[in-house]
C-alpha positions as CSV (number, residue, x, y, z in Angstrom):
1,X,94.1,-74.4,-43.0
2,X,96.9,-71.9,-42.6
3,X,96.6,-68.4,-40.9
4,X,95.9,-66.1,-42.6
5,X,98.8,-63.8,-40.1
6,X,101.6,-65.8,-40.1
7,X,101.2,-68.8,-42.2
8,X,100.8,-71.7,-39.2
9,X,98.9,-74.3,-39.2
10,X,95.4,-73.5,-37.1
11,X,94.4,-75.8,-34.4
12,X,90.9,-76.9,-34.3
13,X,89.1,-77.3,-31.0
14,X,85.3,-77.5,-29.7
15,X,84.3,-75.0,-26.7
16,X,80.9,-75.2,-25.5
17,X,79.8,-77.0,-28.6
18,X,80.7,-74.5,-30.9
19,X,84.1,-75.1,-33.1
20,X,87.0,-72.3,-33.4
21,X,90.1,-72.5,-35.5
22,X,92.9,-70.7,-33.8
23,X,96.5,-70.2,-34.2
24,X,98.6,-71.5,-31.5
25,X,101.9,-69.2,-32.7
26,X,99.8,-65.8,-33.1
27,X,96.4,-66.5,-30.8
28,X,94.5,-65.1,-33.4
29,X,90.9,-67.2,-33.8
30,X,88.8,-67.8,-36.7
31,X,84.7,-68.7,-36.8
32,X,83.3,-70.2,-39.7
33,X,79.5,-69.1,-40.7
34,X,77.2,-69.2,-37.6
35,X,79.5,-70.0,-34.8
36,X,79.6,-66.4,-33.7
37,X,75.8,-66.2,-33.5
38,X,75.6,-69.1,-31.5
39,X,78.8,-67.9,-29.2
40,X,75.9,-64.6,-28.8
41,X,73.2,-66.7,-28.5
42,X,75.0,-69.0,-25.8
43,X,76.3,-65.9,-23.9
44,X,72.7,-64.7,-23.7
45,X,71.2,-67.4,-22.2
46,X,74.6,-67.7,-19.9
47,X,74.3,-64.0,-18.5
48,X,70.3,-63.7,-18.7
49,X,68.9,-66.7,-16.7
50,X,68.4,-67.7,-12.8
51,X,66.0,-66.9,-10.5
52,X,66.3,-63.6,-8.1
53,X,68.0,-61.7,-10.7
54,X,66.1,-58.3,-10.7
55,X,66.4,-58.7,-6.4
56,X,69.9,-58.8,-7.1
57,X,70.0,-55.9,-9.5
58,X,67.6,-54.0,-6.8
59,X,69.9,-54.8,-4.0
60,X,73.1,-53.6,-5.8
61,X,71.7,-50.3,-6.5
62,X,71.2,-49.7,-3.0
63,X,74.7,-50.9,-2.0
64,X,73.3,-54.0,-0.1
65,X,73.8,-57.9,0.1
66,X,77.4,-59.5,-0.2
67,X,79.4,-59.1,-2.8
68,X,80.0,-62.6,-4.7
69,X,83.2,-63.4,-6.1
70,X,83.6,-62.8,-10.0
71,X,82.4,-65.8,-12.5
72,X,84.2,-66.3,-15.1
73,X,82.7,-65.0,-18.6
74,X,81.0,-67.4,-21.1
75,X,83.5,-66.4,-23.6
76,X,86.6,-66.7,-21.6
77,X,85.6,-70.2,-21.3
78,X,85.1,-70.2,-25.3
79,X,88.4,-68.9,-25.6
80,X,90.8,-69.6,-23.5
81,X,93.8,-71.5,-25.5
């Protein structure tokens, strides 16, 4: 399949079980039909999930507890080419 930007070839590749086309000259990414609800759906369940989570929320508001270095994002993982 060619891009629909610049006319390269897209790259195929799997992230997360979920396949994305993307062009390696332009970085521009493609979904075919359902792959960005279950990006959504697989983001949810990254970000909602684990025990403690409305302690944490709680302790933030007041400024207390340690501050824990920054995960990486679901979807950087998804798309990072």
């Amino acid at each position: 399949m060619q891009c629909p930007v610049d006319g390269e070839t897209l790259q195929m590749a799997e992230r997360q079980g979920v396949e994305v086309d993307y062009c390696p000259k332009c970085r521009g990414v493609w979904l075919d039909r359902g792959e960005l609800d279950k990006i959504i759906e697989r983001s949810a369940e990254h970000q909602g999930g684990g025990e403690g989570g409305e302690r944490r929320d709680r302790d933030r508001e007041r400024g207390e507890g340690r501050r824990k270095p920054k995960r990486e994002s679901f979807l950087s993982e998804i798309f990072d080419f």
